[in-house]
C-alpha positions in Angstrom: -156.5 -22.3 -127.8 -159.4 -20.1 -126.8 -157.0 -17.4 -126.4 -155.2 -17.5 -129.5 -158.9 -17.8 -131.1 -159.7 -14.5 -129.4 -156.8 -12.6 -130.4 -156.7 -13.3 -133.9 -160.2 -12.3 -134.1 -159.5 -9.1 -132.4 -156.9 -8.4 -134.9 -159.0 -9.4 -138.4 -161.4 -7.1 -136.6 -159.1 -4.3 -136.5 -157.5 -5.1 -140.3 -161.5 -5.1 -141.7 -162.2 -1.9 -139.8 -159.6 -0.6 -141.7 -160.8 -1.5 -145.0 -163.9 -0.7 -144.3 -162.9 2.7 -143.8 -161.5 2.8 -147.0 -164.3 1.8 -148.3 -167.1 4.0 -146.4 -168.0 7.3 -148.6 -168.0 9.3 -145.2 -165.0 10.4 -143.2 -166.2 8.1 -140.4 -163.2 8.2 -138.0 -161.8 4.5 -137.3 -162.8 4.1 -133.8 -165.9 4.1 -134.3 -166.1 1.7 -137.1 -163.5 -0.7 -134.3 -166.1 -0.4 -131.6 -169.1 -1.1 -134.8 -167.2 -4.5 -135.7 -166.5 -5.7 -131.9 -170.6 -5.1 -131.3 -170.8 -7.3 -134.4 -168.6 -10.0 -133.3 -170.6 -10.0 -129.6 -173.4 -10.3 -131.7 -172.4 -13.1 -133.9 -171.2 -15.2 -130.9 -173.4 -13.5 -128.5 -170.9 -13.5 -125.7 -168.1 -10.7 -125.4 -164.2 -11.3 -124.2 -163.6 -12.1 -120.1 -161.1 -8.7 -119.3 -158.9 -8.8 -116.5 -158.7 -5.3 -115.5 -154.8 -5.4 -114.2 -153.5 -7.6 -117.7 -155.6 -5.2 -119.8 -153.4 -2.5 -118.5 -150.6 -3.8 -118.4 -150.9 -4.4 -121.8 -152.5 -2.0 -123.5 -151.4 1.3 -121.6 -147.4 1.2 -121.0 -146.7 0.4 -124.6 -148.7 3.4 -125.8 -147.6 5.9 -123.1 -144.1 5.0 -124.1 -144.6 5.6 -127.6 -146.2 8.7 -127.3 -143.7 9.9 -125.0 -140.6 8.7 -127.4 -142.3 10.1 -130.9 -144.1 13.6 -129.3 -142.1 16.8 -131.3 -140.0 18.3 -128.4 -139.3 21.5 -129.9 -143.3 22.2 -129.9 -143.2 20.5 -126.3 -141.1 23.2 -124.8 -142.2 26.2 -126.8 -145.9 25.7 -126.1 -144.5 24.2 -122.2 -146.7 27.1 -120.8 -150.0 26.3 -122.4 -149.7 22.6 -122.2 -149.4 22.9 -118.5 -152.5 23.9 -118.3 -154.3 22.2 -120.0 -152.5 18.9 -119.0 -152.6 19.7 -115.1 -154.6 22.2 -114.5 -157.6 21.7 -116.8 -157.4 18.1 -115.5 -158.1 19.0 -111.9 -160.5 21.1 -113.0 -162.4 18.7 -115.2 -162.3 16.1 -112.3 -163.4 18.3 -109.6 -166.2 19.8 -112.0 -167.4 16.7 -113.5 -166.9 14.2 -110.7 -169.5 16.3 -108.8 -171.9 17.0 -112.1 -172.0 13.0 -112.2 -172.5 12.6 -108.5 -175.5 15.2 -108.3 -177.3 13.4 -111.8 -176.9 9.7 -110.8 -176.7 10.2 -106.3 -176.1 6.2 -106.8 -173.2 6.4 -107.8 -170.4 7.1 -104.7 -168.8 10.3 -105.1 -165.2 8.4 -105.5 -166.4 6.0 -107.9 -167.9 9.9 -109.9 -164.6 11.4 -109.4 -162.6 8.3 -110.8 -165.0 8.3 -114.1 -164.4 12.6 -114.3 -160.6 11.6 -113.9 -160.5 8.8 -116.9 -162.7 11.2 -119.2 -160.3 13.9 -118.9 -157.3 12.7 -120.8 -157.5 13.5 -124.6 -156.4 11.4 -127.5 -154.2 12.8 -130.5 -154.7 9.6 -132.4 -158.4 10.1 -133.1 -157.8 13.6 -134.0 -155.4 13.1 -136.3 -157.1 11.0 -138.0 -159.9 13.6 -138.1 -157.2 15.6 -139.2 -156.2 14.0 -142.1 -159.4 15.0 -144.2 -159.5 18.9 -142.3 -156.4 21.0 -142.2 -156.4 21.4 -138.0 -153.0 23.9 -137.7 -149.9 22.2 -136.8 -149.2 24.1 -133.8 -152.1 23.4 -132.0 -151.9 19.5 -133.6 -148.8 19.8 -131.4 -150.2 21.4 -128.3 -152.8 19.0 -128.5 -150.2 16.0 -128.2 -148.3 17.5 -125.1 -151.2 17.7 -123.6 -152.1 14.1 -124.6 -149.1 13.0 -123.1 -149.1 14.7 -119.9 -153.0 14.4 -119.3 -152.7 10.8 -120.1 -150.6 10.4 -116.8 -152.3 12.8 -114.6 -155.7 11.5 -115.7 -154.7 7.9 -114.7 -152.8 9.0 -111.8 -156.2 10.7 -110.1 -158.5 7.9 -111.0 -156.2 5.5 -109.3 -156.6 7.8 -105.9 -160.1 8.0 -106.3 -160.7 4.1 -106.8 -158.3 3.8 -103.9 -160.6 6.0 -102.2 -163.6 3.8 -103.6 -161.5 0.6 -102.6 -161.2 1.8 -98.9 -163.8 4.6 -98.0 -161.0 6.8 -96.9 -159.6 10.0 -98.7 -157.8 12.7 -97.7 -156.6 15.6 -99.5 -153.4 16.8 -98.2 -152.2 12.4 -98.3 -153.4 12.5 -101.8 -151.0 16.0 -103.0 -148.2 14.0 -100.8 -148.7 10.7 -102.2 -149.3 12.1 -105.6 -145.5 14.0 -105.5 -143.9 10.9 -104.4 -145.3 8.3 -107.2 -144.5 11.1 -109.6 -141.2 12.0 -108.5 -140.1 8.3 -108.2 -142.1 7.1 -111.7 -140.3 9.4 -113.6 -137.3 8.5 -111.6 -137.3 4.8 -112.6 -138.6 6.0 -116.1 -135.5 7.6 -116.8 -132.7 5.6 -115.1 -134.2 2.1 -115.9 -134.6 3.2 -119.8 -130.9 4.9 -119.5 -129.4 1.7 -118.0 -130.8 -0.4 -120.5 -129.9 1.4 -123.2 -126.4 1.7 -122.1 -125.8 -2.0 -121.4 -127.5 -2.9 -125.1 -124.6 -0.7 -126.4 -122.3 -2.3 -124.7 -123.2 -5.5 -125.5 -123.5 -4.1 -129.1 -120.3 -2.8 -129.4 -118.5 -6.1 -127.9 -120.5 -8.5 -129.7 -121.9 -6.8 -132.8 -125.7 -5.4 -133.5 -128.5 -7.9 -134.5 -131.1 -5.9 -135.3 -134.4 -8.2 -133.9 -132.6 -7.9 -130.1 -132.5 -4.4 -130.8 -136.2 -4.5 -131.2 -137.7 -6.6 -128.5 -135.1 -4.5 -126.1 -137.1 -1.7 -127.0 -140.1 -3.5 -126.9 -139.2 -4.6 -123.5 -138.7 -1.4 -121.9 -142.0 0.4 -121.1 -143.3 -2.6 -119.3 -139.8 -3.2 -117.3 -140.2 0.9 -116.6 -143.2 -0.3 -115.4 -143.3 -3.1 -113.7 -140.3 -2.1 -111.5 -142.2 1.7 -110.6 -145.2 -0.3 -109.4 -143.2 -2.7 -107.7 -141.5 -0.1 -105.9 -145.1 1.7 -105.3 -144.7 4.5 -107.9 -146.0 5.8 -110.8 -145.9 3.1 -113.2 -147.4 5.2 -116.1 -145.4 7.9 -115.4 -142.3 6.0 -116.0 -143.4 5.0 -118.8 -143.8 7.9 -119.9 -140.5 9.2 -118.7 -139.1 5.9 -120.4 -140.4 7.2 -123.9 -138.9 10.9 -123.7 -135.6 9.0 -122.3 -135.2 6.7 -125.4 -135.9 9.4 -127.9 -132.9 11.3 -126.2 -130.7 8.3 -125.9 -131.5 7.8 -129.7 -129.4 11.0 -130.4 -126.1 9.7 -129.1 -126.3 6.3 -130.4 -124.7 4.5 -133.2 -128.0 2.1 -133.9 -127.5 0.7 -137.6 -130.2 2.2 -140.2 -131.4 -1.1 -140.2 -132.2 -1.4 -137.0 -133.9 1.6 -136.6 -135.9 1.1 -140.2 -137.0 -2.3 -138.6 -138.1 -1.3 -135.4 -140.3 2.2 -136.9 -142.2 -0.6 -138.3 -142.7 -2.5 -136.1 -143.7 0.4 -133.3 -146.1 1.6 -135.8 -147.9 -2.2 -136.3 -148.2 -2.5 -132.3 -149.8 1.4 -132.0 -152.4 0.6 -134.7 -152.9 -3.1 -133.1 -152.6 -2.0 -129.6 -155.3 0.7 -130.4 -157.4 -0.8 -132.8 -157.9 -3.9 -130.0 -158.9 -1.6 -127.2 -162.0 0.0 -129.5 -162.7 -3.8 -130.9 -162.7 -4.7 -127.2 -165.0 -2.3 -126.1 -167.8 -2.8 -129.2 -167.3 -6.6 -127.3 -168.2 -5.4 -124.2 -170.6 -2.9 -125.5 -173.8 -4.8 -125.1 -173.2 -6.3 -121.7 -171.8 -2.9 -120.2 -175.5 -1.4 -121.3 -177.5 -4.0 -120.2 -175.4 -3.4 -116.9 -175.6 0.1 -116.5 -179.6 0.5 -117.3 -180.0 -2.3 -114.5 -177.8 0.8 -112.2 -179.8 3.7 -113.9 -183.3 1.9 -112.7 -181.9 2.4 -109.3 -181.7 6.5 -109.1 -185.2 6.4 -109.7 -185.6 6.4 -113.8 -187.5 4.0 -115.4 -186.1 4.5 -118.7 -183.4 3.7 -119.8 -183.0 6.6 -122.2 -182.2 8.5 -119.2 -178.6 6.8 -120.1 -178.0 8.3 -123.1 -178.9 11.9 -121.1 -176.5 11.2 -118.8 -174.0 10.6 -122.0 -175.1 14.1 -123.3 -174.7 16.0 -120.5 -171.1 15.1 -119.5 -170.2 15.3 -122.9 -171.5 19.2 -122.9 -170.2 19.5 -119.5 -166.6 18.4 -120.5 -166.5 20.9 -123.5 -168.1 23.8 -121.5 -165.0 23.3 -118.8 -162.3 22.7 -121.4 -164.1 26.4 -123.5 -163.7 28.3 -120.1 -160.3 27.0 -119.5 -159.1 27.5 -123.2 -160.5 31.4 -123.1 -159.1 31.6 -119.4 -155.6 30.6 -120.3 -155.6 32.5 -123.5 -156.7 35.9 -121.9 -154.3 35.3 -119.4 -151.2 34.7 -122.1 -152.2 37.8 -124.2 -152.2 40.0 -120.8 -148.3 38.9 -120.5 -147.6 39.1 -123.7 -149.2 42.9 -123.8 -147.0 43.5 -120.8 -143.7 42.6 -122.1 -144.7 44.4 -125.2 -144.8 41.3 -127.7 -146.7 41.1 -131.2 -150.2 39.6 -130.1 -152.9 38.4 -132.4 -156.1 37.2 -130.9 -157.2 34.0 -132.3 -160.7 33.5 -134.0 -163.5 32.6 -131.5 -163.5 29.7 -133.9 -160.5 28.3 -132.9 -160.9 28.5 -129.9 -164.1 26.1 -130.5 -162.2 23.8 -132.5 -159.8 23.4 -129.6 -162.7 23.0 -127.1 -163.9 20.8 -129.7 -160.6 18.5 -130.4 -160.4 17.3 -126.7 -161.2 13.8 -128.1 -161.4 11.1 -126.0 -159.9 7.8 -127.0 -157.8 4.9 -125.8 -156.5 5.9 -123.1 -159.9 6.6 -121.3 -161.1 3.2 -122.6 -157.9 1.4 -121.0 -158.5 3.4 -118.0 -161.9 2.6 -117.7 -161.9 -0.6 -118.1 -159.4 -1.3 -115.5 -161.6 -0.4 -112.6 -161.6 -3.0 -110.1 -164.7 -5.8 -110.3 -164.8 -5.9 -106.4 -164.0 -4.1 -103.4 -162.2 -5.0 -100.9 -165.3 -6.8 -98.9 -165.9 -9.1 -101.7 -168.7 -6.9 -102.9 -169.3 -6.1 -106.5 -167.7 -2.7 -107.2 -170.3 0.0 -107.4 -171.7 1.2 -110.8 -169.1 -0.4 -112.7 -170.6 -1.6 -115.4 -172.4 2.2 -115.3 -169.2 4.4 -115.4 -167.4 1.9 -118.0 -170.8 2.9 -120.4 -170.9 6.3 -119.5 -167.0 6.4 -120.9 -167.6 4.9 -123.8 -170.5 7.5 -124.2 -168.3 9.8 -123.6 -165.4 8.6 -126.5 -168.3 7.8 -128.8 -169.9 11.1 -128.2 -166.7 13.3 -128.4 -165.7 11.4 -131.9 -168.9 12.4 -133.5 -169.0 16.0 -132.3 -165.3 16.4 -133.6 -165.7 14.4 -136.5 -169.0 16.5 -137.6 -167.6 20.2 -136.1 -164.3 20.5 -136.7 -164.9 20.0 -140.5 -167.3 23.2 -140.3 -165.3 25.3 -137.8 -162.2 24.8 -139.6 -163.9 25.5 -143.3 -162.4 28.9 -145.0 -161.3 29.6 -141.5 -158.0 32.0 -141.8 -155.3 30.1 -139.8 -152.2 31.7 -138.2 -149.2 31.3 -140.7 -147.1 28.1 -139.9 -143.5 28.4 -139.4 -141.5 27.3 -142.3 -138.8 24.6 -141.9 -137.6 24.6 -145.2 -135.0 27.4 -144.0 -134.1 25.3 -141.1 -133.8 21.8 -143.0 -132.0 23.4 -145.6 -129.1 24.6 -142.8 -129.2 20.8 -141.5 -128.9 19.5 -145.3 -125.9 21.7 -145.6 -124.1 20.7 -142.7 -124.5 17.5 -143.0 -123.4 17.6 -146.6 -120.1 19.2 -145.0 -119.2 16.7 -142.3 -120.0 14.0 -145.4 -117.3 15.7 -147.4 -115.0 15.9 -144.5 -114.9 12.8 -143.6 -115.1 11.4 -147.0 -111.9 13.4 -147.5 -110.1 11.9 -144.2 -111.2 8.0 -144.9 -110.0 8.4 -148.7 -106.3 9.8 -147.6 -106.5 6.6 -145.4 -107.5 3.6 -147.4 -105.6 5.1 -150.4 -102.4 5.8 -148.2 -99.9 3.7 -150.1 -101.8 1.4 -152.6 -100.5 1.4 -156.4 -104.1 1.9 -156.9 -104.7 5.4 -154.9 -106.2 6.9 -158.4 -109.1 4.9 -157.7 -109.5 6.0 -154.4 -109.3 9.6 -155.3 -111.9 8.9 -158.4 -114.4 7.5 -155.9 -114.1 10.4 -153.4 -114.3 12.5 -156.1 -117.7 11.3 -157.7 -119.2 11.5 -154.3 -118.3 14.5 -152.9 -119.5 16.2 -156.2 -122.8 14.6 -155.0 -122.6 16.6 -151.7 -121.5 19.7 -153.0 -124.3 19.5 -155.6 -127.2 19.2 -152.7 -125.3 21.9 -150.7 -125.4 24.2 -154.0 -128.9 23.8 -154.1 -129.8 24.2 -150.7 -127.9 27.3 -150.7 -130.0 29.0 -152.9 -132.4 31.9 -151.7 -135.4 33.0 -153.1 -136.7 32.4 -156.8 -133.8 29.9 -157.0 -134.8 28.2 -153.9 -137.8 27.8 -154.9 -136.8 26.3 -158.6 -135.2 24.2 -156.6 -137.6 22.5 -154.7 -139.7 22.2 -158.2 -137.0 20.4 -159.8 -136.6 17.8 -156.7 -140.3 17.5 -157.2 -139.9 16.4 -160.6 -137.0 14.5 -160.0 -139.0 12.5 -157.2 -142.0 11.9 -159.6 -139.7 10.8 -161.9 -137.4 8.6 -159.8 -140.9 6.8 -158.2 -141.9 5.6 -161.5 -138.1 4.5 -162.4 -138.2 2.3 -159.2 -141.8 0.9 -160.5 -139.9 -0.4 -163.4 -137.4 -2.1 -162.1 -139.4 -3.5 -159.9 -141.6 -5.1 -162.4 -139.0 -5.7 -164.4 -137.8 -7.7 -161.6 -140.5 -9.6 -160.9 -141.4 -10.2 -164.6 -137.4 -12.1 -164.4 -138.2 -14.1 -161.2 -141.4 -15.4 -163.1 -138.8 -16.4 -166.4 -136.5 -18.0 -163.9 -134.1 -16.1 -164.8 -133.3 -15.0 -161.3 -132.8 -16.3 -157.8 -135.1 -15.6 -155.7 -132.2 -15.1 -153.3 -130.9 -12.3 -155.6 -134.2 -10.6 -156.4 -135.4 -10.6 -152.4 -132.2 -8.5 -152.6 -132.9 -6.3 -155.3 -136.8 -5.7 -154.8 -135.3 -4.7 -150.8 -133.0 -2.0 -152.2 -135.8 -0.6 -154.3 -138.3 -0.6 -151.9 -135.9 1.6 -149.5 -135.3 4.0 -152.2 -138.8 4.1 -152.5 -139.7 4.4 -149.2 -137.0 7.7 -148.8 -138.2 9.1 -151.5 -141.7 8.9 -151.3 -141.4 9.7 -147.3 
């Protein structure tokens, strides 16, 4: 019972945050009010939740990783593959080698594995809390996208050092040319089992669809199911866990292409992905305002150890990564980018240099998130010895800083960066969609054609048939009309859909009400209007979308 009382406290926590954001006159950015209301809760009961570092992330992390790796633009992925590279493995090295020793020469206290594990977990970024930074300042798509690959591929690499470096911790040993060795293998084989396990799966489900027939919740918890079989079986076998679930993600939204899932299905299970990201998140920050007071409490008793009374000492420890970890990711931004523009002058391509600003705001957007606080909070409580794990409770604060820290600097400087700031055009897809709408519209016609010849194919009643095909492909041919338009036309276009869409919205309104207004008569089932009010709110939901 205690269990269940502690979840569903952790999740009101995360569903007041969220009106409370609504509410708050300033675009405070949601983890921070998450971490806010789990500090309140700690203080209210004046004891925090009990973590188990290995359930936390198995929980919290493959879910996540998968998702990210399944939803993540590819198109963006592998025209920016170059530049997210980089930043991903390079500037992740970089930041761990930099900042491990930074952390080791402030606090001497602290190992120089146990440093290098805390630069590795800082170094991933999160997309999640800059978008929703982003929703109230217009950051560019393309580096929105850039910022997500990296994400993605940071998130693994990040995790994957700071497990050698508490291994190192763990044992006392380390060596260099193991680790590069070891490191190949796990990722070779993570991605491996990432792939084939989340191919299998998907493969046998169809199988079994096709025999049997699709029911949409199995469909779900198979998906639901995956990262965490990706993962279990990769460190069962000694790999990379997280990669595979990464590797699982990118599979499934592959596999997705070639499948015959019904709209159902898939409408179903978007929802229900998009309830366990904001759950899944929204606990971790919760869980870490918990911990919040204990892990400070912890980590001055550590900080009195190196020599510094105070305890403010902590929050200059917090400062000083924090400026540390920007001033690496600035030089490796301007680095990378004078690097790209000397090719690009070489091959004789069209450059045009980016405003310094920019390159501050990308600095700037390396927000830390959940997966550092997952990371973090996985480190082991004791070594191998029985003894307690040293400066635990010290790197977990110093994390959090660091998220904390990173939210507020992006939340308060992108805004001003980003202000009448001149951004790069963004490519248009309406040519692009438009070509898509058109096919489509074509093989709809096609077929419609074929399957009307078919059913109609000696009936006494083939008029029918004909009438039906008729009315509908008129529908297609309409949108392909449309669509086909250039220019001035193309753009009257798109106004009248506009129109139409406002005007279809407030039809749908209606009939809902109207609806509702019958159920309250009695003058429909319930049955029959769960029905109705389902159709309008898809309609609604495509058209609004």
């Amino acid at each position: 019972m205690e269990s269940i009382t502690i979840a569903l406290v952790l999740l009101l926590a995360v569903i007041l945050s969220g009106t409370i954001s609504r509410l708050l006159p300033l675009p405070i950015p949601l983890p921070l009010i998450q971490i806010a209301c789990g500090a309140a809760i700690t203080g209210i009961t004046g004891d925090g939740v009990d973590l188990k570092p290995e359930i936390f992330f198995l929980l919290f992390l493959p879910p996540l990783l998968f998702l990210d790796g399944w939803r993540i633009p590819k198109e963006g992925l592998f025209r920016d593959k170059g530049v997210i590279l980089e930043l991903a493995l390079g500037l992740v090295v970089f930041t761990v080698i930099g900042i491990g020793l930074l952390v080791h020469w402030m606090i001497p206290s602290m190992p120089l594995a146990v440093a290098f594990a805390l630069a590795a977990i800082v170094s991933p970024t999160d997309p999640v809390a800059v978008s929703a930074i982003a929703a109230r300042v217009p950051i560019p798509q393309r580096l929105m996208h850039i910022l997500e690959g990296e994400s993605l591929l940071n998130d693994a690499s990040g995790l994957v050092c700071m497990r050698f470096a508490v291994a190192a911790a763990m044992t006392g040993t380390f060596s260099l040319t193991a680790a590069i060795g070891s490191f190949v293998q796990v990722a070779i084989g993570g991605v491996a089992i990432g792939i084939g396990s989340t191919w299998l799966i998907v493969k046998a489900n169809e199988f079994v669809s096709r025999k049997l027939g699709e029911e949409p919740g199995s469909q779900i918890l198979v998906s639901l199911l995956i990262p965490f079989g990706a993962y279990l079986i990769a460190e069962h076998l000694h790999f990379s866990g997280i990669l595979a679930a990464v590797a699982a993600g990118i599979t499934m939204s592959y596999t997705e292409m070639w499948s015959r899932t019904l709209a159902s299905t898939r409408v179903r299970r978007n929802a229900v992905w998009d309830t366990v990201q904001f759950a899944l998140n929204g606990i971790m920050f919760v869980v870490l305002g918990e911990q919040l007071p204990g892990i400070v409490a912890g980590a001055a008793r550590v900080v009195t150890e190196t020599g510094h009374v105070d305890p403010l000492w902590l929050i200059v420890y917090v400062i000083s990564i924090n400026l540390a970890l920007a001033a690496l990711r600035f030089a490796w931004v301007w680095v990378s980018l004078h690097f790209t523009l000397s090719r690009a002058t070489r091959r004789g391509q069209p450059i045009r240099k980016p405003h310094w600003k920019l390159l501050v705001a990308t600095s700037l957007a390396g927000v830390r998130g959940a997966i550092t606080l997952a990371g973090i909070l996985t480190l082991p409580l004791f070594l191998d010895d029985g003894t307690p794990f040293p400066a635990r409770d010290l790197a977990i604060f110093l994390a959090a800083g660091v998220i904390i820290f990173s939210l507020i600097a992006a939340s308060v400087g992108l805004p001003l960066l980003l202000k009448d700031l001149e951004l790069p055009p963004e490519p248009d897809h309406h040519l692009e969609e438009d070509r898509a709408r058109i096919a489509s519209g074509e093989a709809a016609i096609r077929e419609i054609e074929k399957l009307q010849h078919k059913m109609s194919e000696g009936r006494p009643d083939a008029d029918l048939y004909g009438e039906v095909a008729a009315r509908l492909m008129e529908f297609y041919r309409q949108r392909i009309d449309g669509r086909s338009k250039v220019g001035s036309e193309a753009e009257e276009v798109r106004q009248m859909e506009a129109i139409e869409v406002r005007l279809r919205l407030a039809a749908l309104k209606a009939e809902r009400d109207e609806i509702f207004s019958l159920i309250r008569r009695r003058e429909i089932s319930e049955e029959g209007a769960r029905k109705l009010i389902r159709e309008i709110d898809l309609a609604e939901t495509r058209h609004a979308g």
